[in-house]
C-alpha positions as CSV (number, residue, x, y, z in Angstrom):
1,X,116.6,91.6,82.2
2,X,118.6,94.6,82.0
3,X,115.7,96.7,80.0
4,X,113.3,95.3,81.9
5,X,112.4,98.8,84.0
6,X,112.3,100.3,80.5
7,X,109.9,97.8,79.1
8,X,107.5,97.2,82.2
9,X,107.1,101.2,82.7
10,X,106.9,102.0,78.9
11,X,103.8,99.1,77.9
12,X,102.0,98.6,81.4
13,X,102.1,102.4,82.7
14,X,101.5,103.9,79.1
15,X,98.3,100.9,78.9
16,X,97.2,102.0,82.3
17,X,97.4,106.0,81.6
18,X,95.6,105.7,78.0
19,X,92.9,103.7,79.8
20,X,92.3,106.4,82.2
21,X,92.7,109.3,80.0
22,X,90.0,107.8,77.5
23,X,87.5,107.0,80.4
24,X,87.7,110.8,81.7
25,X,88.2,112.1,78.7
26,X,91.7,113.5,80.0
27,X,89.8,115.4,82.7
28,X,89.7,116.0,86.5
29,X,91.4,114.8,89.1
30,X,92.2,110.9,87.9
31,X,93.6,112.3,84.6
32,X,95.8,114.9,86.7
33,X,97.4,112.5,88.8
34,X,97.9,109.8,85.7
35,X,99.8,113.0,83.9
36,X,102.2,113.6,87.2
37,X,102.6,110.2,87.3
38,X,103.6,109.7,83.6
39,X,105.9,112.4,83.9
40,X,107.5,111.4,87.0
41,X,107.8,107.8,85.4
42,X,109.1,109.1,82.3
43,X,111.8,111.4,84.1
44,X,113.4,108.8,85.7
45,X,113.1,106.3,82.3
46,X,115.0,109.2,80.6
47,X,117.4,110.0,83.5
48,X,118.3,106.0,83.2
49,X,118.2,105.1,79.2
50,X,118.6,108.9,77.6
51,X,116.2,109.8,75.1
52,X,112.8,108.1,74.9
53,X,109.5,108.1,72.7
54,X,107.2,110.7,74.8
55,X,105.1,113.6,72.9
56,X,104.5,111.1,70.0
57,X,103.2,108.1,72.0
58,X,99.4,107.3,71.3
59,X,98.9,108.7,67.9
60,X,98.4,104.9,67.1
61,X,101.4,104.2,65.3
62,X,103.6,100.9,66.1
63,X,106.9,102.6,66.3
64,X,107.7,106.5,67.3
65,X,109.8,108.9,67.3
66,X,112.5,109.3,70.3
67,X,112.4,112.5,72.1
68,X,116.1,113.9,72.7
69,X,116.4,115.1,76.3
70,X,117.0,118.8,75.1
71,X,113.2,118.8,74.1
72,X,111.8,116.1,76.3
73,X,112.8,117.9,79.8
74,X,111.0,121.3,78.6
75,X,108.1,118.9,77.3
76,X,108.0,117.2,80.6
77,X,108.1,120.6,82.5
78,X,105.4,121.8,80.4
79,X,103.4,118.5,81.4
80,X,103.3,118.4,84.9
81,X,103.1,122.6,85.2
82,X,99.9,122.5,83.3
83,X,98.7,119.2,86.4
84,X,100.2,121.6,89.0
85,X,98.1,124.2,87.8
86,X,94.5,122.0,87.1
87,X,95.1,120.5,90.7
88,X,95.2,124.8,92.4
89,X,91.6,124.7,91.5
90,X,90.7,120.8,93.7
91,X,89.7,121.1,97.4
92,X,92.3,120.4,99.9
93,X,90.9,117.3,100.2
94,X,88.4,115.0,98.4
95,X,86.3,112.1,100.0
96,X,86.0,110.0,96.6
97,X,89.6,110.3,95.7
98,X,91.0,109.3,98.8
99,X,89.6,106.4,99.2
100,X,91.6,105.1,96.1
101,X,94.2,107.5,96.6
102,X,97.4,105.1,98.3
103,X,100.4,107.8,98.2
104,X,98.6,111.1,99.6
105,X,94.7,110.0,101.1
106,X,93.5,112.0,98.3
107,X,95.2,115.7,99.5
108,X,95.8,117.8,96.6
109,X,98.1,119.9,98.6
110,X,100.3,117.2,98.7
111,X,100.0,116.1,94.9
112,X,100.9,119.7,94.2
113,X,104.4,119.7,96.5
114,X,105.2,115.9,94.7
115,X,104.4,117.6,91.0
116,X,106.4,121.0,91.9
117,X,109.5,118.7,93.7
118,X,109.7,116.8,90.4
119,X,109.3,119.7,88.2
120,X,112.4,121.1,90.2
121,X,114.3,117.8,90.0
122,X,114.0,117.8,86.0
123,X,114.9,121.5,85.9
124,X,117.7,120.8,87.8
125,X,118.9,118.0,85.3
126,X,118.1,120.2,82.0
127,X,120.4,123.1,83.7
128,X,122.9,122.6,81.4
129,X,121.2,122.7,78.1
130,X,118.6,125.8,78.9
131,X,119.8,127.9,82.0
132,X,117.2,130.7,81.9
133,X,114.6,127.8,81.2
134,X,115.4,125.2,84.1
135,X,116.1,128.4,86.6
136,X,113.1,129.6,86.2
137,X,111.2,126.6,86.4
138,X,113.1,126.0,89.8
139,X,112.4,129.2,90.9
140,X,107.8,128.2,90.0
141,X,108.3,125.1,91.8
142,X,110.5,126.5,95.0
143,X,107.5,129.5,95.2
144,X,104.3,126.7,95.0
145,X,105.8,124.5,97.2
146,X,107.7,121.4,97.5
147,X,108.1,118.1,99.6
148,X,110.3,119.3,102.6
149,X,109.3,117.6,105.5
150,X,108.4,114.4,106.4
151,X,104.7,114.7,106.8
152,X,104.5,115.4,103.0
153,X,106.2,112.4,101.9
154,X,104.6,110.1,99.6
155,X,104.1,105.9,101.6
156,X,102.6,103.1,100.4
157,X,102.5,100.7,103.2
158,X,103.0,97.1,102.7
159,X,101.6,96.4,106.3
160,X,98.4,94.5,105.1
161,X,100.0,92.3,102.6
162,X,99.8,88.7,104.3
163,X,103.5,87.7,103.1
164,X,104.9,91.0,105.3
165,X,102.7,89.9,108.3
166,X,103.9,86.4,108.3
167,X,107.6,87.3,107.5
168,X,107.5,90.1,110.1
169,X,105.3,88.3,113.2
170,X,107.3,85.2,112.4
171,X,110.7,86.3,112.1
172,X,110.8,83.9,108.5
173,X,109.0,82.6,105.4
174,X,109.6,79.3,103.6
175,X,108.4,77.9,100.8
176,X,107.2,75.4,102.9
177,X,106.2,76.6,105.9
178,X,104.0,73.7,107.2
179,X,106.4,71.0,106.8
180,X,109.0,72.9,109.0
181,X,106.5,74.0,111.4
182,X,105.5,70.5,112.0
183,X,109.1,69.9,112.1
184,X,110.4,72.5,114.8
185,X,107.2,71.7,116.8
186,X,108.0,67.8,117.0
């Protein structure tokens, strides 16, 4: 129970992001996003449990190696700089992306503030073991922008799932529903 945020991130994320990096051969736009995601994902598994497998995973072998978190933060750095950078060369916008696009509607602009604001949150945690490193890494992310207001931040809105509209226009949900309906209206 207590692993299971480890567990479901590590073998349905790392599924999911091998799927999409062999389909595009780890290029454009899907395979950028899947690479800020999986460092993003793999930040906060390795702020929560310490060190984790990362550069080794999806050579094919059954077990790997752990990453410490005085190589992995650089690593992950390294990672998402190289997506910051691919995405400067996208349109502001793009028609086919956004349609699948649920956090940002497909704006790059806003991919790039989310990958620099995550780059500067895992600088800020690997201060202590590389100063000069993690400063200047702040200092990239703080220059190409960051999330700082709130028409940049990332939704995902539940609104059209039917168990929010009937918990939310109904003021309640049961199990079952018609049998205290029937009830109430008697």
């Amino acid at each position: 129970m207590y692993n299971a945020p480890y567990t479901d991130f590590m073998s349905k994320f790392y599924s999911n992001y091998f799927n999409v990096m062999d389909n595009t051969g780890g290029e454009g736009v899907m395979a950028v996003v899947s690479n800020i995601l999986r460092v993003a994902i793999m930040h906060r598994i390795a702020d929560t449990y310490g060190p984790i497998p990362y550069s080794k995973v999806g050579n094919g072998a059954f077990e790997v190696e752990y990453d410490a978190l005085e190589t992995l933060y650089p690593r992950l750095i390294e990672d998402i700089s190289a997506s910051i950078s691919q995405l400067e060369g996208y349109n502001t916008a793009s028609p086919i992306f956004s349609e699948y696009d649920v956090l940002f509607g497909g704006d790059f602009k806003k991919w790039q503030k989310y990958a620099n604001s995550i780059k500067f949150r895992i600088a800020l945690r690997m201060s202590s073991m590389d100063q000069e490193f993690a400063k200047k890494a702040m200092q990239e992310a703080v220059n190409s922008g960051m999330l700082l207001d709130d028409n940049d931040v990332a939704t995902l809105s539940t609104d059209d799932n039917p168990v929010y509209k009937a918990s939310v226009s109904w003021g309640y949900l049961l199990g079952k529903c018609d049998y205290y309906y029937l009830y109430e209206w008697l």
